[in-house]
DSSP file (Angstrom, degrees, kcal/mol; ACC not computed):
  #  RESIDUE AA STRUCTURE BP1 BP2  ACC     N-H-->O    O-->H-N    N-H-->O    O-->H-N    TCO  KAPPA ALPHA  PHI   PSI    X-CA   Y-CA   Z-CA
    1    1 A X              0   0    0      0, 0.0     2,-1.0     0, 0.0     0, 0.0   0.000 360.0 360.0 360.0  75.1  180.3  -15.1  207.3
    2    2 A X        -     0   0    0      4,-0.0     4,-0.0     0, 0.0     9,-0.0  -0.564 360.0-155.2-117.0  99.6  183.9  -14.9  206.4
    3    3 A X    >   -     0   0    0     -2,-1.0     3,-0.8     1,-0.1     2,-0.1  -0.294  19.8-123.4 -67.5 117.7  184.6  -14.6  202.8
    4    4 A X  T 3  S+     0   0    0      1,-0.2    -1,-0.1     0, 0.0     3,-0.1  -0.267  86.9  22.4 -52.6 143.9  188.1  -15.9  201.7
    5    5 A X  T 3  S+     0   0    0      1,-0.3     2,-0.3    -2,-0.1    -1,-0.2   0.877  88.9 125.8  59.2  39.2  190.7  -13.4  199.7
    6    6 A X    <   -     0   0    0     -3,-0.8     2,-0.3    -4,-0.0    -1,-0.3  -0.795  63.3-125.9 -75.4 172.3  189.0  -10.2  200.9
    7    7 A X     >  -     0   0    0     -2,-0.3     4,-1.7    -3,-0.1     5,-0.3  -0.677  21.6-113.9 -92.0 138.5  191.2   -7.8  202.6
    8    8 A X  H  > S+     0   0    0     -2,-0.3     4,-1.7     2,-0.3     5,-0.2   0.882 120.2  53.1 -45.2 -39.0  190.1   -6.6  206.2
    9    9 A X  H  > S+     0   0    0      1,-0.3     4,-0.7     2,-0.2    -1,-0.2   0.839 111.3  51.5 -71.2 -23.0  189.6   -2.9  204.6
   10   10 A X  H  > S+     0   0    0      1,-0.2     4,-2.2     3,-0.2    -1,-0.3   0.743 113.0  36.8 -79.8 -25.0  187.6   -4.7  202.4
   11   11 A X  H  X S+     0   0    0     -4,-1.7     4,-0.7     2,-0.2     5,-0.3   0.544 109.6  55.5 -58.6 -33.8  185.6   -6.3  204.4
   12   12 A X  H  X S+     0   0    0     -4,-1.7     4,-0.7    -5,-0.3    -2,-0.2   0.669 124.2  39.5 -63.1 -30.5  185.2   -3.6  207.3
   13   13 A X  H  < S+     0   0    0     -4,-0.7     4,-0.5    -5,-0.2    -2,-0.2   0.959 122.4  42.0 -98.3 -46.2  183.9   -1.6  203.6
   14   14 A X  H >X S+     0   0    0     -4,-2.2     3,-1.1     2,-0.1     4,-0.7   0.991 118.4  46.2 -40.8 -78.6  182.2   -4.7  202.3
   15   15 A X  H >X S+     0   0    0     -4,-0.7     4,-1.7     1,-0.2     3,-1.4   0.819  92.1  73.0 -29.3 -83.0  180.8   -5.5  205.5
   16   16 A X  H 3X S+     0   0    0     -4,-0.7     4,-2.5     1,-0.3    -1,-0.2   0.519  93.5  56.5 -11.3 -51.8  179.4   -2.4  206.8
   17   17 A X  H <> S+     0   0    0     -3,-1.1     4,-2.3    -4,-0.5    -1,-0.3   0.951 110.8  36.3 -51.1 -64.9  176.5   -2.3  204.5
   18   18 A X  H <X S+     0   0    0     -3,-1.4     4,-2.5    -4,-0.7    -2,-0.2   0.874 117.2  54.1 -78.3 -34.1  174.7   -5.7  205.0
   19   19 A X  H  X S+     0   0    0     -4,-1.7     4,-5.1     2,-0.1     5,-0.3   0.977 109.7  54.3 -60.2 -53.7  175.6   -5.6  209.1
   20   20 A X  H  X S+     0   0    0     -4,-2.5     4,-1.4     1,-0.3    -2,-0.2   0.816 110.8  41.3 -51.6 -28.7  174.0   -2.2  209.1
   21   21 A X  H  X S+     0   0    0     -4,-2.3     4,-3.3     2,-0.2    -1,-0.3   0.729 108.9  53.9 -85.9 -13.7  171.2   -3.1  207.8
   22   22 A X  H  X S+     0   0    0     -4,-2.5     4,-4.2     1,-0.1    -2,-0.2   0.937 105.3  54.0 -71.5 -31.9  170.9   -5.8  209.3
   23   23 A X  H  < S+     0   0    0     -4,-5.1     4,-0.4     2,-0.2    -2,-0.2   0.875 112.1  48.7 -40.8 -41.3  171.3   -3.8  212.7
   24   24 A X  H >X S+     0   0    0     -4,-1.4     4,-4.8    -5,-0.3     3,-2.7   0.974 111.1  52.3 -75.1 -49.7  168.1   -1.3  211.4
   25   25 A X  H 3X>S+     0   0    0     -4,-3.3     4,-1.9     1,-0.3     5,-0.9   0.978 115.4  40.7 -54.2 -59.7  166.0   -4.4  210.5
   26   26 A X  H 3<5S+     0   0    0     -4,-4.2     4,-0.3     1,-0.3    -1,-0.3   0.650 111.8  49.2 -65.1   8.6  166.5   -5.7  213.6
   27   27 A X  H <>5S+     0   0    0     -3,-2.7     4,-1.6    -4,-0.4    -1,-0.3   0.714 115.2  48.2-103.0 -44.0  166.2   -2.7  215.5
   28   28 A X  H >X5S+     0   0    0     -4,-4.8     3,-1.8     2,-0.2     4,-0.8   0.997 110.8  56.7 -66.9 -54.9  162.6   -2.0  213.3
   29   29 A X  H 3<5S+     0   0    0     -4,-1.9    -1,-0.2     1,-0.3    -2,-0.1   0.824 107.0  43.2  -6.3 -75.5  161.7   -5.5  214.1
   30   30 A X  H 34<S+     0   0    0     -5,-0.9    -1,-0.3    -4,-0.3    -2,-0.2   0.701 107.4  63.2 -55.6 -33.3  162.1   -4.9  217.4
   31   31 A X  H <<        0   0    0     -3,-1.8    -2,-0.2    -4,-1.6    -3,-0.1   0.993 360.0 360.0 -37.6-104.7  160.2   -1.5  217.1
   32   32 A X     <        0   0    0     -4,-0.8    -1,-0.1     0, 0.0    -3,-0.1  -0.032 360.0 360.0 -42.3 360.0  156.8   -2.9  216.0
């Protein structure tokens, strides 16, 4: 999922958010 015309810091800042959560879902996922 690599979005043209962001910036790496923008994307490392963009990014962060939706990986992390994805990381928790799957980690709760996992959980239960």
């Amino acid at each position: 999922m690599n979005q043209q015309g962001f910036s790496p810091l923008e994307l490392g800042r963009f990014g962060a958010i939706p990986g992390l959560a994805a990381m928790v879902a799957n980690w709760v996922g996992g959980f239960r």
